[in-house]
C-alpha positions in Angstrom: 1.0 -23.7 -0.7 0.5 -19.9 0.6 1.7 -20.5 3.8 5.2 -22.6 2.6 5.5 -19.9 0.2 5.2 -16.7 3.1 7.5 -18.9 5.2 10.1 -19.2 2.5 9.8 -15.6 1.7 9.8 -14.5 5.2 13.6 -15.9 5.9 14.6 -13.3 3.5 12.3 -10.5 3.0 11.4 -9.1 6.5 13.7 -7.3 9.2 11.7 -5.9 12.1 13.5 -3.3 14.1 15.5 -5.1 16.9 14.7 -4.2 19.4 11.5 -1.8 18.6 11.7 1.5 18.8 8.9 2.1 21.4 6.9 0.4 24.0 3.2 0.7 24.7 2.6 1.7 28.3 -0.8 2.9 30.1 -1.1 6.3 31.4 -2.3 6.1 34.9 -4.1 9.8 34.7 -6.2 8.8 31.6 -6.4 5.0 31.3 -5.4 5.4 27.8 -2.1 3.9 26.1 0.6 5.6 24.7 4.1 4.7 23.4 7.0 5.3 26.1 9.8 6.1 24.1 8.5 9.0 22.0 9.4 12.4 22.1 6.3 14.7 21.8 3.7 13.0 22.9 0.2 14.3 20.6 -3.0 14.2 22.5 -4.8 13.7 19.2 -3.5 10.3 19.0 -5.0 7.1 20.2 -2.8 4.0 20.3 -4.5 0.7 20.0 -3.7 -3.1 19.9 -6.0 -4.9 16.9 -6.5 -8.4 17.1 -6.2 -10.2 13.7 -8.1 -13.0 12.1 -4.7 -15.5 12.7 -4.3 -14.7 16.2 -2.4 -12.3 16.4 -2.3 -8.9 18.5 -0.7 -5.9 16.4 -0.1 -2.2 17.6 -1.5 0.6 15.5 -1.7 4.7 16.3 -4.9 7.0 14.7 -3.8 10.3 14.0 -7.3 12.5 14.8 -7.5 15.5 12.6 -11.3 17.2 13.5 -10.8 18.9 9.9 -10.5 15.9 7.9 -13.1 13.9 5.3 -10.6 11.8 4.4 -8.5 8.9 6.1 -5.1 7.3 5.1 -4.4 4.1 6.1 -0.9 3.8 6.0 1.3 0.8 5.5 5.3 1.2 6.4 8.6 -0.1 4.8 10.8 -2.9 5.9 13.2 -2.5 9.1 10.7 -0.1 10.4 8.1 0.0 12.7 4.9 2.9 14.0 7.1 4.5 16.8 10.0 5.4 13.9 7.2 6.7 12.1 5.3 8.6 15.0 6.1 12.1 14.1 5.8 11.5 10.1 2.3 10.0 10.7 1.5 13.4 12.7 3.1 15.5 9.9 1.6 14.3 7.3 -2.1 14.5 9.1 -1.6 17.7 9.5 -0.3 18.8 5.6 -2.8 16.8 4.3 -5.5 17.8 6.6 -6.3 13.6 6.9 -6.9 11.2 9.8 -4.2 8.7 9.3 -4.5 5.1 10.9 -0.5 3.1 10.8 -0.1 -0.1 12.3 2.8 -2.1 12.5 2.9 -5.9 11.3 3.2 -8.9 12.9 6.5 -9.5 14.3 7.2 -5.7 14.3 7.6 -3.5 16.8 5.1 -4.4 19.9 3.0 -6.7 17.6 2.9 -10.3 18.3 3.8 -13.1 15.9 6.3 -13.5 13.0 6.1 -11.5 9.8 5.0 -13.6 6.7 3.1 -12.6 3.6 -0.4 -14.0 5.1 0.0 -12.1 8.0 0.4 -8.6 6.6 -2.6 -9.3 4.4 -4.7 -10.2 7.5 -2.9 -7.6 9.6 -3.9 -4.9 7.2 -7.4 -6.0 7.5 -7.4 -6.0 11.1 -6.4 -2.5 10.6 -9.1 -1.1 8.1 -12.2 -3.2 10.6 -11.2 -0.9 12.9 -11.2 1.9 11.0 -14.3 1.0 10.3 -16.3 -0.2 13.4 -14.5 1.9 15.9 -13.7 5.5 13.9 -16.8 4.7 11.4 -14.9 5.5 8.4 -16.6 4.7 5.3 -14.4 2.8 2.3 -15.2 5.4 -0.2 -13.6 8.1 2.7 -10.5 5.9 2.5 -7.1 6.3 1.3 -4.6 3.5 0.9 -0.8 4.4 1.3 2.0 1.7 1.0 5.5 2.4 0.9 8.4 -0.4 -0.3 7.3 -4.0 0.9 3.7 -1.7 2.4 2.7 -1.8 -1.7 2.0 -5.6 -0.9 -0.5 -5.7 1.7 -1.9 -2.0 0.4 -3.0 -3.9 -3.1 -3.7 -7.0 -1.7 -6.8 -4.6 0.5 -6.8 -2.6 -2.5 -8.4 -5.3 -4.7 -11.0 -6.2 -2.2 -12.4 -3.0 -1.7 -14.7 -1.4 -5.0 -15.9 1.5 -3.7 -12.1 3.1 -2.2 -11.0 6.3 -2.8 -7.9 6.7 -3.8 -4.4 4.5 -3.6 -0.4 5.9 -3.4 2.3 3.7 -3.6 5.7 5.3 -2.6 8.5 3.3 -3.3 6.8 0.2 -5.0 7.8 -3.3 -6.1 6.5 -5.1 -9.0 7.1 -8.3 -6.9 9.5 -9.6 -3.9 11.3 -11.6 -6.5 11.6 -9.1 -9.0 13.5 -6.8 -6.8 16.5 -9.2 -6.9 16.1 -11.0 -10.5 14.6 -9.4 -13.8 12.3 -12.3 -14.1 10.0 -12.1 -16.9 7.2 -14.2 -15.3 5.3 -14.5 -11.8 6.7 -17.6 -10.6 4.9 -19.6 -7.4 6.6 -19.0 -4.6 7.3 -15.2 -5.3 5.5 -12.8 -2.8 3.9 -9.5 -3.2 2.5 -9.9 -6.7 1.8 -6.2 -7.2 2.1 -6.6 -11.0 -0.4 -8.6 -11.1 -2.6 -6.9 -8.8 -2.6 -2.9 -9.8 -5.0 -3.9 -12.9 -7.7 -4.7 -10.7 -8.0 -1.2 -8.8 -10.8 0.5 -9.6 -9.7 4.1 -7.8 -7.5 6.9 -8.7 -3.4 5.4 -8.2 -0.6 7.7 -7.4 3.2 6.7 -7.9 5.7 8.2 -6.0 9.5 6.0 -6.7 12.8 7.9 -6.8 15.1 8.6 -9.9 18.4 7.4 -8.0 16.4 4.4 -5.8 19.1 2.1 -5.4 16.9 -0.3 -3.8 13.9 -0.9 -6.1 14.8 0.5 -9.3 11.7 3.1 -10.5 11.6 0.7 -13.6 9.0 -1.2 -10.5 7.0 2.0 -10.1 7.0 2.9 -13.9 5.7 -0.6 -15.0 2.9 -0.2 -12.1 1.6 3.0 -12.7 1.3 2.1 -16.5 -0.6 -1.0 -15.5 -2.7 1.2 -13.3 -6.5 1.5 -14.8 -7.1 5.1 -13.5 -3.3 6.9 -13.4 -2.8 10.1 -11.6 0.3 12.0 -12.8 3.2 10.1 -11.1 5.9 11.8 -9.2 9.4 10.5 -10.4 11.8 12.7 -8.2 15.4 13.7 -9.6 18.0 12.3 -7.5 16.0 10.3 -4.9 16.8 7.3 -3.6 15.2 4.6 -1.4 15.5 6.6 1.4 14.5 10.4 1.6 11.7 11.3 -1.0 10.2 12.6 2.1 12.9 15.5 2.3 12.3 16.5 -0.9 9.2 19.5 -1.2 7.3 18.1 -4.3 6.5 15.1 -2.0 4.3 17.2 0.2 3.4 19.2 -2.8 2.2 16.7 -4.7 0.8 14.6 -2.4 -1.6 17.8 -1.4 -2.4 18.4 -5.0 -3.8 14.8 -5.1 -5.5 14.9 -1.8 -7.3 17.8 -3.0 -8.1 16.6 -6.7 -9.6 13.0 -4.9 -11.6 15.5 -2.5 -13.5 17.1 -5.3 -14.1 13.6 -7.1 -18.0 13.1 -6.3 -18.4 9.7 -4.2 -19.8 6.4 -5.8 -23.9 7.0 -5.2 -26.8 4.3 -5.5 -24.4 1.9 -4.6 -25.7 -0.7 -2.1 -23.3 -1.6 0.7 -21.6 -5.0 0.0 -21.1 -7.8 2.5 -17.8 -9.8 2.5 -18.9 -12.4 -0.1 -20.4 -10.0 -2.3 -17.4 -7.7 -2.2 -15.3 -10.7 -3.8 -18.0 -10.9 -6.5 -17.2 -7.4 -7.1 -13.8 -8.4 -7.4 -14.3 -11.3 -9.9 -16.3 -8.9 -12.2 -13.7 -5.5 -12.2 -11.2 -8.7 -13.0 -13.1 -9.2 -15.7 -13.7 -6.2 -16.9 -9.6 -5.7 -16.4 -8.6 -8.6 -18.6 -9.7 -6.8 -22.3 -7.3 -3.4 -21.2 -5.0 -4.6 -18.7 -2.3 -2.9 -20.7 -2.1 0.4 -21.3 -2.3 2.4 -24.7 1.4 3.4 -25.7 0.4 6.8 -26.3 -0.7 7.0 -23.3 2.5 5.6 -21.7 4.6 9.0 -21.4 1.5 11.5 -20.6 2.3 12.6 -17.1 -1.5 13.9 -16.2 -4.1 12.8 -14.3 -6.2 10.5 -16.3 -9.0 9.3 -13.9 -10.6 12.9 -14.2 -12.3 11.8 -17.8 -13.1 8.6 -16.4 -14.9 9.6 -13.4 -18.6 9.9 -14.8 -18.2 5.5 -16.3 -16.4 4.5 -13.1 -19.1 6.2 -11.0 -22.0 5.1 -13.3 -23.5 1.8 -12.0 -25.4 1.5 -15.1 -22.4 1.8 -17.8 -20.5 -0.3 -14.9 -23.3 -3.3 -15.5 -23.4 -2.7 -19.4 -19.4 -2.9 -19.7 -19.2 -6.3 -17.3 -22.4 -7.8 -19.2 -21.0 -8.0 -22.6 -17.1 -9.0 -21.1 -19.3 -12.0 -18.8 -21.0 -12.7 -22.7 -17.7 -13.7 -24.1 -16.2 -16.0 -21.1 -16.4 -17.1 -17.1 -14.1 -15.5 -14.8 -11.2 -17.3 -14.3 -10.0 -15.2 -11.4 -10.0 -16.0 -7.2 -9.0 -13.5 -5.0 -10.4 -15.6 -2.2 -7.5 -18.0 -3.4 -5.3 -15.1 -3.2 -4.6 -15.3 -6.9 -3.0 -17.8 -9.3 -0.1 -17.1 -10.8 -0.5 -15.8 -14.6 1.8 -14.9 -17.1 3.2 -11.1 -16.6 4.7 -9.2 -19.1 7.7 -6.6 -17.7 10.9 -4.6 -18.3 13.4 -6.4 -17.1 15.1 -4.7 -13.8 18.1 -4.6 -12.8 18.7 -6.6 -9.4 18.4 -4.8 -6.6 18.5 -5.2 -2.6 16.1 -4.1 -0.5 16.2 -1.6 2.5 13.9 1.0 4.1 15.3 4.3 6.4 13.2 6.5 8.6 14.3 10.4 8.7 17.7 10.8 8.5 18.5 6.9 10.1 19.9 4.1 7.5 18.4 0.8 8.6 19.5 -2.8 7.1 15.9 -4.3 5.3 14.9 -7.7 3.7 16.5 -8.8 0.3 19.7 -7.2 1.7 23.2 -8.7 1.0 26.6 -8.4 2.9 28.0 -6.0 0.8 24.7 -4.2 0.3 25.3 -3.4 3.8 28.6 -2.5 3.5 28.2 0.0 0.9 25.3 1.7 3.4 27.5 2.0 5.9 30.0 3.7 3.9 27.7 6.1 2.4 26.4 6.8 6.0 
């Protein structure tokens, strides 16, 4: 049923750049490929091709920064692809002093295949093995970053992986659905389940949505961060749309301020390194452990300050970690499966207003998935 429901989600929700931006060529003087259609070419950047667990090839860049003990795997919005994003994936390496892995998904940009669901989960895991076995970056060095439909494949990693660092999510959606109809509950064949996701990360969460997004209203990226476990003080820009919260100087501002907070947080230590299986096991137990406070206190609800910083010494502790899931294991089985990429449960939510859905890189306006006719129209105007 995953695979009819990706294929009835991808007719609608995913709009690779045609034709891509940039083509992948190999320099005859060093062996070593690099895009052909990109102006400043940085030596500190390796492009690769990844090969993913359902066949196919996809194209990714590594941003090198010899400074850096942190990495940031970043996944992009819609109607764009790693060549549009060349330059930001440099900038942002350097302001943040981080390596930064991008990759673009199937069916985008020099990637092979068609864009589904499955295949960004598998495409982003393709992406983090070789960051990994070839770069040897460690899980709890690594940063997740999604932006707009890249909140769907960054959770859906997210979950899977106890011992990350940190997670932002720029632009998120509670769900594909949800960005078109205020539906109350997670119905089967929606995609991107975010909302039902974000209360199994463990790590520090950042939220970074617009006042003015006229795509995915920031009721999506209010209801997240308030699910979120460990919040870190959101960013809610005045006046930003879907668009351009790059342009604005909190972005960087903030986004330093929470690179450097998630550098002092001591790393998970005495923590055996889990294999695959085990790693779902983990899963099972922090969704566990989730199920007593996936809703957060209402006092809590308006606080804009980070609030992993009092939590660091139980989420680090292995021993309060195996007290707190021994008693919640006491009282009933887990009834989750990640490996079955999650049932569908009842979700409780503001409603939102409906929304299309579009992403734009720079200064350019781009057409994205969950766009209609006079969606388009009105872009084009304002352009």
């Amino acid at each position: 049923m995953g695979t009819a429901t990706s294929s009835m989600a991808a007719k609608f929700a995913f709009f690779p750049p045609d034709p891509p931006s940039y083509n992948i060529i190999v320099d005859e003087a060093s062996g070593k490929m690099k895009f052909s259609d990109v102006n400043y070419q940085r030596d500190n950047v390796d492009v690769l091709k990844l090969r993913t667990r359902r066949g196919n090839e996809i194209a990714a860049m590594y941003v090198k920064n010899p400074t850096a003990s942190l990495t940031v795997l970043y996944s992009h919005g819609n109607a764009a692809d790693i060549g549009q994003m060349y330059q930001t994936f440099f900038e942002l390496s350097v302001h943040l002093n981080v390596n930064l892995l991008g990759y673009d998904y199937s069916g985008y940009g020099q990637s092979t295949g068609k864009p589904s669901e499955q295949d960004t989960y598998t495409d982003i895991e393709a992406a983090y093995k070789c960051l990994e076995e070839k770069f040897g970056v460690k899980q709890e060095d690594t940063i997740l970053y999604g932006q707009s439909v890249g909140s769907g494949p960054t959770l859906e990693l997210a979950i899977r992986l106890p011992h990350l660092r940190a997670v932002v999510l720029h632009s998120p959606i509670l769900s594909g659905l949800r960005v078109m109809y205020p539906v109350k509950r997670t119905l089967w064949f929606d995609i991107y389940k975010n909302i039902d996701k974000i209360p199994l990360v463990d790590c520090p969460v950042l939220v970074i949505h617009g006042t003015e997004d006229e795509v995915v209203n920031i009721s999506h990226g209010k209801r997240l961060w308030e699910l979120c476990k460990e919040k870190y003080e959101p960013l809610w820009l005045k006046g930003g749309n879907h668009c351009n919260l790059e342009l604005y100087p909190e972005y960087l501002r903030h986004l330093r301020k929470f690179i450097s907070a998630i550098e002092k947080l001591q790393r998970p230590r005495n923590v055996p390194d889990l294999k695959p299986e085990d790693q779902s096991d983990q899963t099972l137990n922090n969704a566990d452990q989730n199920k007593e406070k996936s809703r957060p206190s209402t006092d809590n609800k308006d606080k804009g300050r980070p609030s992993f910083g009092h939590k660091e010494k139980s989420r680090l502790s292995t021993d309060s970690r195996d007290k707190a899931r021994a008693s919640i294991d006491k009282r009933e089985k887990s009834r989750w499966s990640i490996d079955r990429h999650m049932k569908s449960r009842n979700s409780t939510d503001h409603s939102e207003k409906a929304r299309n859905s579009f992403d734009r890189l720079g200064d350019m306006v781009r057409s994205v998935g969950l766009c209609n006719v006079d969606c388009l129209k009105q872009t084009a105007a304002e352009v």
